[in-house]
C-alpha positions, 0 to 999 in steps of 0.5 A: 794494796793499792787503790783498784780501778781496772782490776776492782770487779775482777774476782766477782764470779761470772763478771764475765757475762754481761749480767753479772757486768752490769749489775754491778755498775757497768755500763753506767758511764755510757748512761752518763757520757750519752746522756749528760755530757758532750763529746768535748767535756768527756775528752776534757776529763781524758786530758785533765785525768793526765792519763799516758797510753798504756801500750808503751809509748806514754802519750797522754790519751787525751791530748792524742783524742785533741788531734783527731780531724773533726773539720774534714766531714769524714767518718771518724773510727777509733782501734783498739790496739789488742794485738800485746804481742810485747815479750814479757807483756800479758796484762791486756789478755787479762783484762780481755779475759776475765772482764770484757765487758769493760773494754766494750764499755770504754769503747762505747764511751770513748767512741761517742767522745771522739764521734765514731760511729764505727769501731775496732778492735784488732786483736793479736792472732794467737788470742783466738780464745780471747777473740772469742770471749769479746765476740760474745760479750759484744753480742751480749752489748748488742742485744740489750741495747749498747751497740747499734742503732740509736743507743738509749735513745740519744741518736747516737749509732755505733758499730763495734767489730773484733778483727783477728790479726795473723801473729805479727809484731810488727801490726802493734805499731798503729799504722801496720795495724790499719794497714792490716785492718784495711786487708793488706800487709801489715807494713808502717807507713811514713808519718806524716800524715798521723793517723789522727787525720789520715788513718783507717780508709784515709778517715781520721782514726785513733788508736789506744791500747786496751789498758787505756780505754778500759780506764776511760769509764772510770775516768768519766764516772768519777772526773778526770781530776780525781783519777790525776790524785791518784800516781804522782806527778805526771804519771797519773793513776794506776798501772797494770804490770806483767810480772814474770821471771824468778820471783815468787809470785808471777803475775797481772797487778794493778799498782798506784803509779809512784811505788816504789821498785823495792816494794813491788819487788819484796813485798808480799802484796805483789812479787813477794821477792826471789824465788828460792831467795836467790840474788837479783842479778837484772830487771827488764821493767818494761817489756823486751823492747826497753833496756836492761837495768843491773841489780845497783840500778834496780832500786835506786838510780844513779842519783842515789834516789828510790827507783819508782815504778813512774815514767820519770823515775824509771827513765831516770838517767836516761838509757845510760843508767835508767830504762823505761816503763814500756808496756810494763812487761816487768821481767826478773833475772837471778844470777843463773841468767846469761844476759848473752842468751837472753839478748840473742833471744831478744834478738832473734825475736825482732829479726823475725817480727821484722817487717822488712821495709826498711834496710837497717831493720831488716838487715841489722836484726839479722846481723845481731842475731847472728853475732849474738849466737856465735858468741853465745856458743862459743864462736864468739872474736874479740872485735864483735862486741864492738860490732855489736855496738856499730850494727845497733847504733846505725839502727837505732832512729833509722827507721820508718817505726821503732822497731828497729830501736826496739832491737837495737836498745837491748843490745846496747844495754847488755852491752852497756851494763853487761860487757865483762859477760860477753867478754868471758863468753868470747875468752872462755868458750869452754867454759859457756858450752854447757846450756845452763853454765851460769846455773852451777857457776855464776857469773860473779864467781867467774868474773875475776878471770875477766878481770885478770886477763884484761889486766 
């Protein structure tokens, strides 16, 4: 196993409760950040530490903190984004879990660093018991002295509050969350003007995932220098991955950015392999919104090199033949998968979360879903594969928020690596009425009949 830095105290009975937090350690990088360091040096730590935001979109956390307007006067608030509702995606509701008290004390810590003096985190409405679980841990904050006024007597005031959204994808884009967090619907706004200058209340605002400030007391304690030593390259320190679908041992690991594919996927350490030693047909590494990689570009990429679980590595080749590390939700297929079906369900996903503010968006996820089912069952004409293609080439970068490239990215690489399927599916319709017809009859076994008819 890796090295472990969110994941370290995780088995530590009652790690939970605060006095078990912090008798072992926590809350000691508010000790340092208040009462040794100056807002500045700690964002310094954050850029040197390399670290990239966990959410999905891989913008270096320190860089993003540079941004924030310190000239206006006004207040200044940072958001935590807890709202994970990425299909695939589970690794901050463990966190939250099972030790919340570290996301409290990297609030406090990257608060004080980004001169906030009130704080949020907004969390994804069917997390009610998690809700729950942060409202008490930072009652417990609050009662010995880390939230409120003048903490540890430095003169610095915070006030951190938990806001439970109402279930709706579209509020993990940060504009839709402050706009939810103001009270109104939560549609995107129109950049510019970033949040960084014009956020919560038109006050200059940041917003990080919880993996990324849950990563800042570690960063703080021991030097943004000696977390960039650990991950390769530009993808720096460790990676909580959502691990989900046919493999032995589903869920929540810490890995050191630069693993191999291979070995998370084989090892026993981590995924231990396929269950039922079935064959790997498909992976989705990142969470729904990212392509689909079939099995020949799983472990290595198009270049023939080993397939890394990096932010380089995994977008190797671009969406042409590479994918994206996402938000980490790491999604395994064996061959009894029906890559329609799971498109169609993608699909039908983003056609709901749609906020429909924009005319590509609202209309195009509902075209794909449509499509995508006729074709699923047996419906399906020779022309709407290339239908396909159309609708979510004219969504993809139409839109206010990636929303809309989320929807449409998947479908494109179904298509892209999995077209003689939708081709069967549209040949053969008798053949796909059974619900589970690739379980008894995979797709390798059938695909010389593709094969023969399109000669």
């Amino acid at each position: 196993m890796g090295r472990k830095i969110l994941l370290e105290k995780i088995n530590i009975p009652g790690i939970k409760t605060y006095e078990v937090y912090r008798q072992n350690g926590g809350y000691a990088s508010v000790e340092k950040a208040l009462k040794q360091m100056t807002p500045d040096e700690i964002t310094e730590e954050v850029k040197t530490s390399g670290i990239r935001g966990r959410g999905g979109a891989g913008f270096p956390v320190g860089m993003k903190w540079s941004f924030i307007d310190k000239k206006s006067g006004r207040p200044r608030h940072l958001v935590c984004n807890a709202d994970e509702s990425e299909p695939g995606t589970f690794k901050d509701r463990f966190l939250m879990e099972y030790i919340p008290h570290l996301l409290i004390e990297g609030m406090i810590t990257s608060s004080y660093a980004l001169g906030a003096n009130l704080s949020y985190i907004y969390i994804r409405g069917e997390y009610m018991w998690v809700f729950k679980i942060l409202e008490r841990a930072i009652k417990e904050a609050y009662a010995a002295g880390w939230l409120g006024k003048n903490i540890l007597g430095t003169g610095y005031d915070l006030d951190l509050h938990v806001h439970c959204g109402a279930g709706a994808y579209i509020c993990g884009e940060e504009t839709a969350l402050i706009e939810s967090l103001e009270g109104k619907r939560g549609n995107p706004r129109i950049k510019p003007p970033f949040p960084a200058v014009s956020g919560l209340w038109q006050n200059p605002t940041v917003v990080n995932n919880v993996e990324s400030i849950s990563a800042v007391p570690w960063i703080v304690l021991n030097s943004g220098e000696e977390y960039a030593k650990i991950g390769i390259g530009r993808s720096t320190g460790t990676k909580l991955i959502s691990a989900s679908g046919h493999i032995k041992n589903p869920g929540v690991y810490e890995i050191e950015l630069g693993l191999s594919v291979e070995e998370f996927m084989n090892s026993d350490e981590y995924l231990g392999g396929m269950i039922d030693d079935r064959p790997l047909k498909a992976l989705v590494p990142g969470g729904s919104s990212v392509p689909i990689l079939p099995v020949n570009l799983i472990y290595k990429t198009a270049n023939g090199d080993d397939r890394l679980m990096t932010y380089e590595s995994l977008a190797d080749g671009g969406f042409a033949t590479g994918s994206a590390m996402g938000s980490g939700g790491f999604i395994v297929y064996n061959d009894t998968t029906c890559i329609v079906r799971n498109t169609w369900n993608f699909s039908r996903f983003y056609h709901h979360e749609s906020c429909g503010q924009c005319t590509p968006c609202r209309e195009g996820t509902g075209w794909l879903e449509k499509i995508l089912w006729r074709i699923e069952n047996g419906q399906g004409r020779e022309e709407d594969i290339e239908l396909l293609w159309s609708i979510q080439s004219k969504i993809e970068g139409n839109t206010i928020c990636p929303l809309g490239d989320a929807a449409s990215w998947p479908v494109a690489a179904a298509i892209r690596h999995f077209r003689e399927e939708f081709e069967y599916h549209i040949r053969f319709p008798e053949k796909i009425k059974n619900r589970d017809h690739f379980v008894a009859e995979p797709f390798e076994k059938v695909r010389h009949l593709v094969t023969k008819q399109t000669v």
